[in-house]
DSSP file (Angstrom, degrees, kcal/mol; ACC not computed):
  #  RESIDUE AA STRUCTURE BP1 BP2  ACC     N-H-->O    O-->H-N    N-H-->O    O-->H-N    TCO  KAPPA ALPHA  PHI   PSI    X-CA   Y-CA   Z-CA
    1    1 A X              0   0    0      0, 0.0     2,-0.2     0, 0.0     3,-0.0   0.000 360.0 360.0 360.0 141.4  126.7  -12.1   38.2
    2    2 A X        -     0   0    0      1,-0.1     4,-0.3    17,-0.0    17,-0.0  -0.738 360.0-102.0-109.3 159.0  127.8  -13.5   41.5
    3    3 A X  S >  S+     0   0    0      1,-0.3     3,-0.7     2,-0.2     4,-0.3   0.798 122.2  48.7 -76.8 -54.5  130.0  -16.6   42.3
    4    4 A X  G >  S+     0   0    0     15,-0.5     3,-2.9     1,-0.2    -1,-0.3   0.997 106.4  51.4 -49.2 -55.1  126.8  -18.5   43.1
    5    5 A X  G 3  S+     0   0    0      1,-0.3    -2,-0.2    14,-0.2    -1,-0.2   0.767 105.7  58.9 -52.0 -19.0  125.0  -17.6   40.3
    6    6 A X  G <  S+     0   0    0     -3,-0.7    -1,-0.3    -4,-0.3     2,-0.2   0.188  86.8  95.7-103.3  -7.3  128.0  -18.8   38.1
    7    7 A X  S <  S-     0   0    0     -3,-2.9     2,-0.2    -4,-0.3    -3,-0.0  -0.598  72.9-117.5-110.9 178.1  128.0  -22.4   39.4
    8    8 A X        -     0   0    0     -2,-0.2     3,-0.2     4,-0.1    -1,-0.1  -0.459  15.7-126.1 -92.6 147.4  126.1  -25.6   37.7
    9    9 A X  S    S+     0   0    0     -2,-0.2    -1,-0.1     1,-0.1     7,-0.0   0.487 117.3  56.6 -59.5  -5.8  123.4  -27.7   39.0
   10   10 A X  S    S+     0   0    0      2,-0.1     2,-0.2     3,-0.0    -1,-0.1   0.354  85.4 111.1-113.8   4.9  125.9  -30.9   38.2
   11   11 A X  S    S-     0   0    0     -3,-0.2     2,-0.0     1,-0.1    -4,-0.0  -0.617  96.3 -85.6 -70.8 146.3  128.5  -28.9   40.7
   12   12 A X     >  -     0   0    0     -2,-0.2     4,-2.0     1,-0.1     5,-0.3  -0.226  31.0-128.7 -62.5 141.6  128.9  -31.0   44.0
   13   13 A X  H  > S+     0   0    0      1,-0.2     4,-1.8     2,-0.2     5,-0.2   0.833 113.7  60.3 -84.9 -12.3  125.9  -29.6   46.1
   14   14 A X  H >> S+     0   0    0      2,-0.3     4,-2.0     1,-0.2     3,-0.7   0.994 113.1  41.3 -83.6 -68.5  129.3  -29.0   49.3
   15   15 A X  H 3> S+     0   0    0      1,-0.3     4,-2.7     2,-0.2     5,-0.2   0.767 111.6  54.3 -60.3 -27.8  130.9  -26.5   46.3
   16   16 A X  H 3X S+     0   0    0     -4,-2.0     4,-1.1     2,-0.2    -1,-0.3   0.903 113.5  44.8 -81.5 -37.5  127.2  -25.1   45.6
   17   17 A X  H <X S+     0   0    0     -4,-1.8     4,-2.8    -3,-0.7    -2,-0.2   0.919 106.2  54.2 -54.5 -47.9  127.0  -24.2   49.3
   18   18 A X  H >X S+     0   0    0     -4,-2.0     4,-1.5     1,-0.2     3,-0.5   0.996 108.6  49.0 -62.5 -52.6  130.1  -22.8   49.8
   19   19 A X  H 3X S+     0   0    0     -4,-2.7     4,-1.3     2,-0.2   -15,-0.5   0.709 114.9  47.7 -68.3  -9.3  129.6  -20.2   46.8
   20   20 A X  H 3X S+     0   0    0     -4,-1.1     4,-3.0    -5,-0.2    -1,-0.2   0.967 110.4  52.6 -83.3 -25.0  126.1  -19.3   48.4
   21   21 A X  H <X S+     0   0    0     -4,-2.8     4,-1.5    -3,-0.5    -2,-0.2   0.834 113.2  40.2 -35.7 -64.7  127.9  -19.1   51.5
   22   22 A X  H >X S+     0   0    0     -4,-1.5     3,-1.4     1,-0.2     4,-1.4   0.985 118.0  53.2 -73.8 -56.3  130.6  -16.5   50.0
   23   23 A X  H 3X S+     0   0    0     -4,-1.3     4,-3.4     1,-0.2    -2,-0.2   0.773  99.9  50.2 -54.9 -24.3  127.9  -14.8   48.2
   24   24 A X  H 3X S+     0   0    0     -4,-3.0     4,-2.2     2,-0.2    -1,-0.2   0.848 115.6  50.8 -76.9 -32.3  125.4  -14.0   50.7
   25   25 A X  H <X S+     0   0    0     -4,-1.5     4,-4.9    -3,-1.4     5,-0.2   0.912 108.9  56.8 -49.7 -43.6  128.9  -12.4   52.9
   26   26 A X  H  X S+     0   0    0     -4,-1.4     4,-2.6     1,-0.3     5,-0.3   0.967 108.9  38.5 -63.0 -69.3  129.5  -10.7   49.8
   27   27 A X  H  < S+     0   0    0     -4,-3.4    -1,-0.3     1,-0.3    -2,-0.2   0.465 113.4  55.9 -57.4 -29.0  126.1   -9.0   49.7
   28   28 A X  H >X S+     0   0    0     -4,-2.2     4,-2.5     2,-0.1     3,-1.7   0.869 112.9  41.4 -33.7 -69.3  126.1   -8.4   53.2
   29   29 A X  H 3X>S+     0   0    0     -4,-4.9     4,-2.8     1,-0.3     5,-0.6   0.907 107.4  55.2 -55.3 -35.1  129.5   -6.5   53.1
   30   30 A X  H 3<5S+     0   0    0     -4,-2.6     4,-0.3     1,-0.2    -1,-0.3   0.664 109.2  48.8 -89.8  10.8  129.2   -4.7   50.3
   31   31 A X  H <>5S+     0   0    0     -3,-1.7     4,-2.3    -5,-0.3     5,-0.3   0.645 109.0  56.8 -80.1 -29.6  125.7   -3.1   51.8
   32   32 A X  H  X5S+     0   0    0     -4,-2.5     4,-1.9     1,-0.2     3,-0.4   0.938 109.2  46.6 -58.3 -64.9  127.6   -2.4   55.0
   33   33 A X  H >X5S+     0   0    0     -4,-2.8     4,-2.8     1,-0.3     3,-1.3   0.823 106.3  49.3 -22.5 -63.4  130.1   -0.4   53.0
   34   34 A X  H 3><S+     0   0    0     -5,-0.6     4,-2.3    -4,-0.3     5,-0.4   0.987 116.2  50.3 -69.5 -42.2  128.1    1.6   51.0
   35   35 A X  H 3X S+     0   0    0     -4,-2.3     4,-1.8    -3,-0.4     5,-0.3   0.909 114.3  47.0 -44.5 -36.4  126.1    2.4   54.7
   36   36 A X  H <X S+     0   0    0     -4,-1.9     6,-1.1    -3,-1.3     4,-0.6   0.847 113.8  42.3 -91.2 -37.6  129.3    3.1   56.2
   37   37 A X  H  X S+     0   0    0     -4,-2.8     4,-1.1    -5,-0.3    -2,-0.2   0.974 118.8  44.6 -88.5 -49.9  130.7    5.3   53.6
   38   38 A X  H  < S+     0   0    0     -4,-2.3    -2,-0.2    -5,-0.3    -1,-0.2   0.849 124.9  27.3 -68.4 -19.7  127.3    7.3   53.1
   39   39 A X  H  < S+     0   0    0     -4,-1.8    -3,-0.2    -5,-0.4    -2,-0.1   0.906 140.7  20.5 -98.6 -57.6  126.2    8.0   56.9
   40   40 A X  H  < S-     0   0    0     -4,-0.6    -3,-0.2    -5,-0.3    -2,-0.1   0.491  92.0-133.6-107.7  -2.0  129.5    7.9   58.5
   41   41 A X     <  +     0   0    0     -4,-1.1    -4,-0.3    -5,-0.4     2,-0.2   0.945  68.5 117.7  44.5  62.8  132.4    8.7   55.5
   42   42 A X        -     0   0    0     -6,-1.1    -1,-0.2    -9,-0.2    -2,-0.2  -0.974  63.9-125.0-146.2 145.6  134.3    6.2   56.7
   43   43 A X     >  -     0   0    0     -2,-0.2     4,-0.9    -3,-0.1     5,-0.1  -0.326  22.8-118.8 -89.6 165.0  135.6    2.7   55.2
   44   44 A X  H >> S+     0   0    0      2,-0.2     4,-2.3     3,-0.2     3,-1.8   0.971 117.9  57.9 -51.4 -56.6  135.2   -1.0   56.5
   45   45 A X  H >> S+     0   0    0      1,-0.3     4,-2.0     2,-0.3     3,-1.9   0.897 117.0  38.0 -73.6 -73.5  139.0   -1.6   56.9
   46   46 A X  H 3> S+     0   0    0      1,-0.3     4,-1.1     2,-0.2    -1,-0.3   0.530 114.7  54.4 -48.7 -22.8  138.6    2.0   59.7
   47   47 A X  H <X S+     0   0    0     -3,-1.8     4,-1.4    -4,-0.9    -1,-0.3   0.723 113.5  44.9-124.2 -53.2  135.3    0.7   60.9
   48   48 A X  H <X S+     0   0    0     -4,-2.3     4,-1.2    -3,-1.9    -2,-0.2   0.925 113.0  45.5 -61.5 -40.8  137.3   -2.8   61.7
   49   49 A X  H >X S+     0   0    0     -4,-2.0     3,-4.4    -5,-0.3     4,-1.4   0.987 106.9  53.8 -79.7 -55.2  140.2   -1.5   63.2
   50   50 A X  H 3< S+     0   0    0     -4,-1.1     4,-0.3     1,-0.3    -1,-0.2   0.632 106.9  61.4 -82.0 -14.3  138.4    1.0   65.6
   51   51 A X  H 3X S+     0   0    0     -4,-1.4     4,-1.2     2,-0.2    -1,-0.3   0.847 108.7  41.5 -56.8 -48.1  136.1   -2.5   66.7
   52   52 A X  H <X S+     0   0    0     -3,-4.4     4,-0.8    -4,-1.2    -2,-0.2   0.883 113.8  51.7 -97.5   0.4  139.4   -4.1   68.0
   53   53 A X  H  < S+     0   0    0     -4,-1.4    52,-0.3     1,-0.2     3,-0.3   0.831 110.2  46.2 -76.1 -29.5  140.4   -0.7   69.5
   54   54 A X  H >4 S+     0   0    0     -4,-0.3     3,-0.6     1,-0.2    -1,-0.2   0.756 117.2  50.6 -81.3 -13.6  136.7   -0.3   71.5
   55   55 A X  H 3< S+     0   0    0     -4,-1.2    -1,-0.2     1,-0.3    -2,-0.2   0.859 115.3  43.9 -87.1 -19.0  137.4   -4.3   72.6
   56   56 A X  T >< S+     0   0    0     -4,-0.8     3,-1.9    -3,-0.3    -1,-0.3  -0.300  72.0 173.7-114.7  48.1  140.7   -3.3   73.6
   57   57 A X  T <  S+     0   0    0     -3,-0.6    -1,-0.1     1,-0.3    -3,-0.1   0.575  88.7  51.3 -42.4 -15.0  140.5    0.4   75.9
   58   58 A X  T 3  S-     0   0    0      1,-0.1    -1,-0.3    -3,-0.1     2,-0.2   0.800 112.9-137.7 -84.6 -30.0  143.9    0.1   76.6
   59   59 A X    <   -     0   0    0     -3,-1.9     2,-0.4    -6,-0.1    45,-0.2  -0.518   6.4-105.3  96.0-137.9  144.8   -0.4   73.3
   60   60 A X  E     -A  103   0A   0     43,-3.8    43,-2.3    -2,-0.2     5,-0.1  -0.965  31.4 -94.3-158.7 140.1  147.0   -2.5   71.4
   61   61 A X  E >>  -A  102   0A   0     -2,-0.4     4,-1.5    41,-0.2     3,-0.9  -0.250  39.1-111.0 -49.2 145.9  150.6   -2.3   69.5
   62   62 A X  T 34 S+     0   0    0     39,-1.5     4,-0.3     1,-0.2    -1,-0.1   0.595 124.3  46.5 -50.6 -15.1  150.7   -1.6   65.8
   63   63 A X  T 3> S+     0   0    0      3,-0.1     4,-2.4     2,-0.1    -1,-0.2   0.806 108.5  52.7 -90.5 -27.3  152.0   -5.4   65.5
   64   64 A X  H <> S+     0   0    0     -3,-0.9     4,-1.9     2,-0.2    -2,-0.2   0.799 112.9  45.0 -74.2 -22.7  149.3   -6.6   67.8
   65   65 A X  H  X S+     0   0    0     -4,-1.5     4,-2.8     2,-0.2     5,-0.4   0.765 106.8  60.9 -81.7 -38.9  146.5   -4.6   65.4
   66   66 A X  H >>>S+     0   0    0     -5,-0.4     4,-1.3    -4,-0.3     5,-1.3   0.982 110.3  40.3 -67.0 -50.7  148.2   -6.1   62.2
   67   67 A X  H 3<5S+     0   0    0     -4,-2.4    -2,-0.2     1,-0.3    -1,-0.2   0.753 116.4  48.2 -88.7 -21.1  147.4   -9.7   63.6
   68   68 A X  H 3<5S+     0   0    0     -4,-1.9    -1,-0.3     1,-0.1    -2,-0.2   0.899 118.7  43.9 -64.4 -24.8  143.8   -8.9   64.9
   69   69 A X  H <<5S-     0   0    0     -4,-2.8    -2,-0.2    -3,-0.6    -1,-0.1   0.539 105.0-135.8 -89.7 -22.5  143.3   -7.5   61.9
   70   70 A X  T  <5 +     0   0    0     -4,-1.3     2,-0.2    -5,-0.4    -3,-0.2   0.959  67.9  94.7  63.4  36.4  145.0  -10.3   59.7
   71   71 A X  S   <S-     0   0    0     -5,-1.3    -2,-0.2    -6,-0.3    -1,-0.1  -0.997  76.1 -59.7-163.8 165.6  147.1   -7.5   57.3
   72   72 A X     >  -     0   0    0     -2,-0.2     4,-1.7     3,-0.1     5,-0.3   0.145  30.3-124.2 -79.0 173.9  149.8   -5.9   56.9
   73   73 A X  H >> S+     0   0    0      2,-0.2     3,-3.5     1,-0.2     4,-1.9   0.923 121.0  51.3  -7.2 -88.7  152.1   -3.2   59.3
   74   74 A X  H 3> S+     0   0    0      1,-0.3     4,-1.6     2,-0.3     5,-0.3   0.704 110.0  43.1 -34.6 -61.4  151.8   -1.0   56.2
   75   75 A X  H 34 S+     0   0    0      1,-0.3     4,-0.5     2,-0.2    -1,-0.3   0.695 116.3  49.6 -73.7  -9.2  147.8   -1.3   55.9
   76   76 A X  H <X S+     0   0    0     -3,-3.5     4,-1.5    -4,-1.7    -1,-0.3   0.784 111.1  48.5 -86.9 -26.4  147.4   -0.9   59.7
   77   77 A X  H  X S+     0   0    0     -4,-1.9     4,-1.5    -5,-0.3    -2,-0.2   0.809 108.3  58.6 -89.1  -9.5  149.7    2.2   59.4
   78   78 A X  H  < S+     0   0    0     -4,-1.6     4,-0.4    -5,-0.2    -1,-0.2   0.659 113.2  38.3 -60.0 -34.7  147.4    3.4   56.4
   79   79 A X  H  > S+     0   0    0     -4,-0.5     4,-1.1    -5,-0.3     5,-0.2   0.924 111.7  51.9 -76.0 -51.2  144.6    3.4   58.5
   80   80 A X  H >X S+     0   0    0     -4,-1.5     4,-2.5     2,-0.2     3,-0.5   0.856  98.6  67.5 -50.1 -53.2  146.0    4.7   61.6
   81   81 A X  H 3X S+     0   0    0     -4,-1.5     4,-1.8     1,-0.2     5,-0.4   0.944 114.6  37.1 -32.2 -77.4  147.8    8.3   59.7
   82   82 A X  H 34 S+     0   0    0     -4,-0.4    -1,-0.2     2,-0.2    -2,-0.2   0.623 111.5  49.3 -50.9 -29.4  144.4    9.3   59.2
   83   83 A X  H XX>S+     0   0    0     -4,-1.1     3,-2.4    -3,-0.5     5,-1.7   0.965 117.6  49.2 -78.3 -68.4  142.2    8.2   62.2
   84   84 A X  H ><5S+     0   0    0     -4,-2.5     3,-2.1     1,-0.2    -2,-0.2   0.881 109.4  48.0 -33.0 -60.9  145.0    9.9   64.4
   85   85 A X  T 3<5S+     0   0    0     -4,-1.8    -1,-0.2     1,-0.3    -2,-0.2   0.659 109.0  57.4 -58.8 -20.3  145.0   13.1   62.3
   86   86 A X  T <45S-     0   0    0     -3,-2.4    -1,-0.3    -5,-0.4    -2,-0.2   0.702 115.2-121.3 -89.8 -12.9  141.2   12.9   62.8
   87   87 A X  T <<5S+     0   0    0     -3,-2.1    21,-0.2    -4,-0.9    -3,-0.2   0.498  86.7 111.9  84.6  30.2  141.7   12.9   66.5
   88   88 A X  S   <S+     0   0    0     -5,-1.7    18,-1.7    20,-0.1    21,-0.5   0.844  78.6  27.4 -94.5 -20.7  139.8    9.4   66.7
   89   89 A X  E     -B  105   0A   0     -6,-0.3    -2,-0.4    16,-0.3    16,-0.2  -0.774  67.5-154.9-138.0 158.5  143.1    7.2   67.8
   90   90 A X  E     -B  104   0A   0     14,-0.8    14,-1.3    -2,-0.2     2,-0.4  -0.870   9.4-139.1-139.8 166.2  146.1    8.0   69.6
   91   91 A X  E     -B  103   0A   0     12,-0.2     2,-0.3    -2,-0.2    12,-0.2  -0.903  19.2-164.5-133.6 163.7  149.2    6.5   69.5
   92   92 A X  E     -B  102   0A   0     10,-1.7    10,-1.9    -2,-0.4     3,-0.1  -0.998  25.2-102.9-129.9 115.2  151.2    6.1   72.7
   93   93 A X  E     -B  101   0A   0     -2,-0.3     2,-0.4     8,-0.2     8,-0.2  -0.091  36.6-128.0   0.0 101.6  155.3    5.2   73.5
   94   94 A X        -     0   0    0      6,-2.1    -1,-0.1     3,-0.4     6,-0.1  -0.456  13.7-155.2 -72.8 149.1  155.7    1.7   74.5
   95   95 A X  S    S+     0   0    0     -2,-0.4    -1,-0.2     1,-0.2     3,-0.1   0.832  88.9  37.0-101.8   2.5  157.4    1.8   77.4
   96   96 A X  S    S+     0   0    0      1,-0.2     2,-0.4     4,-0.1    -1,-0.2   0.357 124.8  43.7 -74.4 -20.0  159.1   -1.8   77.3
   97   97 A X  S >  S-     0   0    0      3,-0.1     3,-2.1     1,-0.1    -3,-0.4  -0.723  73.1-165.2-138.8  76.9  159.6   -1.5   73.5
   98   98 A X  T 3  S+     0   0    0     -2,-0.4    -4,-0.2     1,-0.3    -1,-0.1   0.674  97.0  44.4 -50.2 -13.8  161.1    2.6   72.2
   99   99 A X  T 3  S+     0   0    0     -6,-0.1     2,-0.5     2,-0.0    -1,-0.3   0.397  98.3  77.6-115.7   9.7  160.1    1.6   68.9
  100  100 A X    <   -     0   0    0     -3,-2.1    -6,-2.1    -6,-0.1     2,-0.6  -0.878  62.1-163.3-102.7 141.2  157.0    0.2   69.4
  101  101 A X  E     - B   0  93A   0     -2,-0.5   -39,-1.5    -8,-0.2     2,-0.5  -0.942  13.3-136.6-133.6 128.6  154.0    2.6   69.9
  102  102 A X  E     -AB  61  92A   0    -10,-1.9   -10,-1.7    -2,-0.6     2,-0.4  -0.747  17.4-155.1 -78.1 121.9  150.1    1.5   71.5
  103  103 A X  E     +AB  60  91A   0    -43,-2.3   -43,-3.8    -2,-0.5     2,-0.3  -0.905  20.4 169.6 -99.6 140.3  147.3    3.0   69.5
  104  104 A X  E     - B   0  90A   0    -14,-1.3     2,-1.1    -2,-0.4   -14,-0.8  -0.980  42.0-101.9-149.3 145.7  143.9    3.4   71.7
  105  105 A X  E     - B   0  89A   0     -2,-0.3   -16,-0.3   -52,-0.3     5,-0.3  -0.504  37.0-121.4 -87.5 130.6  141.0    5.3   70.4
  106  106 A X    >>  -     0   0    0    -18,-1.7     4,-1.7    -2,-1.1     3,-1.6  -0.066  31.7-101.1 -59.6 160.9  140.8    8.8   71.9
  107  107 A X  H >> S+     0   0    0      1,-0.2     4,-2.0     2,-0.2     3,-1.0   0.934 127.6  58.2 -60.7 -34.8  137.6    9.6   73.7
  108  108 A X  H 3> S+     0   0    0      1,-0.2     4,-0.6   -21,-0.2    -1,-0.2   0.713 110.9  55.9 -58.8 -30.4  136.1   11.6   70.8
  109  109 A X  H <> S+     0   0    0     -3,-1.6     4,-2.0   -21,-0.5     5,-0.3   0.703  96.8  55.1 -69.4 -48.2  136.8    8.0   69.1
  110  110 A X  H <X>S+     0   0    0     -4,-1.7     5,-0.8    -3,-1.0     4,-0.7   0.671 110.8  44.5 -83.6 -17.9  135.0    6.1   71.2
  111  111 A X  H  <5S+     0   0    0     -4,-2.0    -2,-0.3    -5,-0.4    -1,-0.2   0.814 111.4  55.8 -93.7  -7.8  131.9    8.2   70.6
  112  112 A X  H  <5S+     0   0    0     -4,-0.6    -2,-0.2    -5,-0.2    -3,-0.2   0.907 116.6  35.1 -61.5 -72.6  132.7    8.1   67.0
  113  113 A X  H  X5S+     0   0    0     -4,-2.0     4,-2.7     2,-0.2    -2,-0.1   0.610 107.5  62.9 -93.4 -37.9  132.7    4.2   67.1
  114  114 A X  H >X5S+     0   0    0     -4,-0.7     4,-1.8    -5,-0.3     3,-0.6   0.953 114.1  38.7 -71.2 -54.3  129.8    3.5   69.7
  115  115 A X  H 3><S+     0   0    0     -5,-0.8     4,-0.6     1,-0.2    -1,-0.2   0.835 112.6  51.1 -77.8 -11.4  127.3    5.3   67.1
  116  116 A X  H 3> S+     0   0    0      3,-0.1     4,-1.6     2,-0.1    -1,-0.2   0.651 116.0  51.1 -90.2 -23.7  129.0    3.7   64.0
  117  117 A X  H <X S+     0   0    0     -4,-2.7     4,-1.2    -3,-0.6    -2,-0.2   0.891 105.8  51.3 -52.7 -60.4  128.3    0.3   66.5
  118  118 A X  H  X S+     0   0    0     -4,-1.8     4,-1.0     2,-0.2    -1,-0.2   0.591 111.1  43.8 -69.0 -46.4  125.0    0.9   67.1
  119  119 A X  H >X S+     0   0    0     -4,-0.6     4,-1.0     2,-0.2     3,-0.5   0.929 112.1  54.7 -82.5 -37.9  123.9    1.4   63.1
  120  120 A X  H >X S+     0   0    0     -4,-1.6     3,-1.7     1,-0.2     4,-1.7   0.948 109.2  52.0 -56.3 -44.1  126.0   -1.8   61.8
  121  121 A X  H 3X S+     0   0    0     -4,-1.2     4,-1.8     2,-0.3    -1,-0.2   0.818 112.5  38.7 -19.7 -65.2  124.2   -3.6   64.3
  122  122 A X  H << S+     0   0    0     -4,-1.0    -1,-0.2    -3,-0.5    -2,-0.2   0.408 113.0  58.8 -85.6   2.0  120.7   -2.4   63.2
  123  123 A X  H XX S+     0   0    0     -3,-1.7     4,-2.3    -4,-1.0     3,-0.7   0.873 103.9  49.7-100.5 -26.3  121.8   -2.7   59.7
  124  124 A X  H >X S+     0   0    0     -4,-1.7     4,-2.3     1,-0.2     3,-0.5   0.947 109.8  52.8 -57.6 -54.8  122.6   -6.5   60.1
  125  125 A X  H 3< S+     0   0    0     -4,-1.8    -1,-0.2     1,-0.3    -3,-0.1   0.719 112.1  41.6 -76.6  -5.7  119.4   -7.2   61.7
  126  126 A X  H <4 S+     0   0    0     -3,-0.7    -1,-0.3     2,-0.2     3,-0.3   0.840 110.4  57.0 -98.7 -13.2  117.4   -5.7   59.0
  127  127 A X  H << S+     0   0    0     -4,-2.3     3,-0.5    -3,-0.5    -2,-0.2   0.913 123.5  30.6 -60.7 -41.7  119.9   -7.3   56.3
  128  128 A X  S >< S+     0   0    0     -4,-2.3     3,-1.4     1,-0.2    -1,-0.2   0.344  87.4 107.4 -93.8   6.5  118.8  -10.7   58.0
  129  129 A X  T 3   +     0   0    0      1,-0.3    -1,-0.2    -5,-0.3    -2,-0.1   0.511  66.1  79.1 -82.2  -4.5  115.2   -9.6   59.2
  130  130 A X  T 3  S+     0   0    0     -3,-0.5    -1,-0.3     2,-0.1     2,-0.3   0.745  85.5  61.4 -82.9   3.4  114.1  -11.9   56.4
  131  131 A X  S <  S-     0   0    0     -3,-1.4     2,-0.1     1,-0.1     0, 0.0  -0.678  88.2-113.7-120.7 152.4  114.6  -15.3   58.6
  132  132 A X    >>  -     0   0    0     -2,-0.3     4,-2.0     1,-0.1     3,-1.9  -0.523  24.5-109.8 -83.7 160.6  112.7  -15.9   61.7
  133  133 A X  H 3> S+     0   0    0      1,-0.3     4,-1.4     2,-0.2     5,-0.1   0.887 128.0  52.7 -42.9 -29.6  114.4  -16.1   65.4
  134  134 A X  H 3> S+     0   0    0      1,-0.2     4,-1.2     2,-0.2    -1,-0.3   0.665 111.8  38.5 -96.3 -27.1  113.6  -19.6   65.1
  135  135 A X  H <> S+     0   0    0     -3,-1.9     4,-2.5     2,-0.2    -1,-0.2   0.933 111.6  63.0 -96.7 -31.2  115.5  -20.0   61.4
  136  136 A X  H  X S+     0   0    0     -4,-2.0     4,-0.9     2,-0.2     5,-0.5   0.923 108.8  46.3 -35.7-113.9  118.5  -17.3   62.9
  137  137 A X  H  X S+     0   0    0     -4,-1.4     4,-0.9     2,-0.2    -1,-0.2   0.541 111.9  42.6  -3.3 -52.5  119.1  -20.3   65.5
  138  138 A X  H >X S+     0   0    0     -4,-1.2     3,-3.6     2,-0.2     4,-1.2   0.938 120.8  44.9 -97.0 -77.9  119.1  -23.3   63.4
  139  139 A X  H 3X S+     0   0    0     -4,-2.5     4,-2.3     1,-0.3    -2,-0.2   0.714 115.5  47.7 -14.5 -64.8  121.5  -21.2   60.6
  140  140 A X  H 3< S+     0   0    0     -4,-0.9    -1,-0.3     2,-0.2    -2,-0.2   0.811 112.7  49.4 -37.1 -42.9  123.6  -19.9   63.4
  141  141 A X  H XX S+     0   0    0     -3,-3.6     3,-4.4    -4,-0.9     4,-1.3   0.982 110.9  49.3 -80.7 -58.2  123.7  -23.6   64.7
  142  142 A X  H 3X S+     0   0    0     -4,-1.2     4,-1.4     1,-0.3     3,-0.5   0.898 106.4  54.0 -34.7 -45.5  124.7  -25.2   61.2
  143  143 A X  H 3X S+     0   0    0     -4,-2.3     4,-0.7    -5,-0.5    -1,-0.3   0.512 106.9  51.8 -92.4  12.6  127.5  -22.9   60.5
  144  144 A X  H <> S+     0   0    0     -3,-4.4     4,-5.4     2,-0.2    -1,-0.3   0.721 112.0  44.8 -91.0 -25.0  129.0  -23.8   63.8
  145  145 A X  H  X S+     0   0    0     -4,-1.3     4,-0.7    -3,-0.5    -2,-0.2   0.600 113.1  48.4-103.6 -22.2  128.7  -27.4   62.9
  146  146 A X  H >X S+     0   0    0     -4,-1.4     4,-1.5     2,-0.2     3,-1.0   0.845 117.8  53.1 -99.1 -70.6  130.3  -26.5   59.0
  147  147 A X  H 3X S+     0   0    0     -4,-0.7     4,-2.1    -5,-0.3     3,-0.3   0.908 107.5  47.7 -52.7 -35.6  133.1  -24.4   61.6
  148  148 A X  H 3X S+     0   0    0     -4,-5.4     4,-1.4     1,-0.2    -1,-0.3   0.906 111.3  44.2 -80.8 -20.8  133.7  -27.1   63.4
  149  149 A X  H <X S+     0   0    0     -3,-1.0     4,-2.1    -4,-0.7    -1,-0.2   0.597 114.1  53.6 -65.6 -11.8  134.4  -29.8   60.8
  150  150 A X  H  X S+     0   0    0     -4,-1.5     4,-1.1    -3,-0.3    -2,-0.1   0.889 108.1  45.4-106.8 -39.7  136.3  -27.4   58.9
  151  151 A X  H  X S+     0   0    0     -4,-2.1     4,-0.7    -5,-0.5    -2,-0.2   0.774 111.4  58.0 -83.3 -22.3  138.5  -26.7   61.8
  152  152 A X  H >< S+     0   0    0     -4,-1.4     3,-2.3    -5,-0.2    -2,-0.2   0.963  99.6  56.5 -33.2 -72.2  138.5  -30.5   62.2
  153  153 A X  H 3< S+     0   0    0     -4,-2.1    -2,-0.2     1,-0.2    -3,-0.2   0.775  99.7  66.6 -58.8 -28.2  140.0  -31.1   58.5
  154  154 A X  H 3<        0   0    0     -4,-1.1    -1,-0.2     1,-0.2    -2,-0.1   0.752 360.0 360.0 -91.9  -9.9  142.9  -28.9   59.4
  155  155 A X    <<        0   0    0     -3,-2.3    -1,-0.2    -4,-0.7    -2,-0.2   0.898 360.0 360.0-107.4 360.0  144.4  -30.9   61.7
């Protein structure tokens, strides 16, 4: 049963939004996954990280990764062992900072990532293929209007 399904009709319709809200991410992610681990072997968390690495071509410190990434050192250096070892990232000297090291994704990486781009891409549009451009637009426009209140209430 999902978090939506689990709410009340006599729940506050804001709260009954928000859990369709998380579920329909939910249901989204966990099809990417299972896409990403059966065509490519590879996880979301590796699939994230090697996104802020193609946004970044110079690349970006292991501290700078933990905060695009919103987790810790440790789970960025759990990702990283392997991707390196795999030859997709490389990790670099800083040369301000001897104990800080720039990870950038190796070329072999970037061709790795650019075809792993390319199917999340086409797998979102077919996960969403059920809405018209025209209903895409006005969704899109709503949840900017839910982001900007939200970011409103927090200050």
């Amino acid at each position: 049963m999902d978090r939506e399904t689990a709410s009340r009709t006599n729940d506050h319709q804001a709260l009954r939004l928000w859990l369709r809200l998380l579920t329909c991410t939910q249901l989204i992610e966990r099809e990417v996954r299972a896409r990403l681990r059966q065509r490519f072997d590879t996880t979301l968390p590796r699939f994230d990280l090697m996104s802020q690495l193609w946004r970044y071509p110079e690349g970006l410190k292991m501290n700078e990764l933990s905060r695009h990434l919103m987790v810790t050192g440790g789970n960025v250096t759990g990702i990283v062992d392997p991707l390196e070892a795999e030859g997709l990232v490389e990790r670099t000297p800083e040369p301000e900072d001897r104990r800080a090291h720039r990870v950038r994704l190796t070329r072999a990486g970037r061709k790795a990532f650019a075809e792993m781009a390319r199917a999340h891409e086409e797998w979102i549009v077919e996960l969403l293929a059920g809405l018209s451009r025209k209903e895409h637009a006005e969704v899109y426009k709503l949840l900017g209007r839910i982001k900007q209140a939200t970011l409103e209430a927090q200050s």
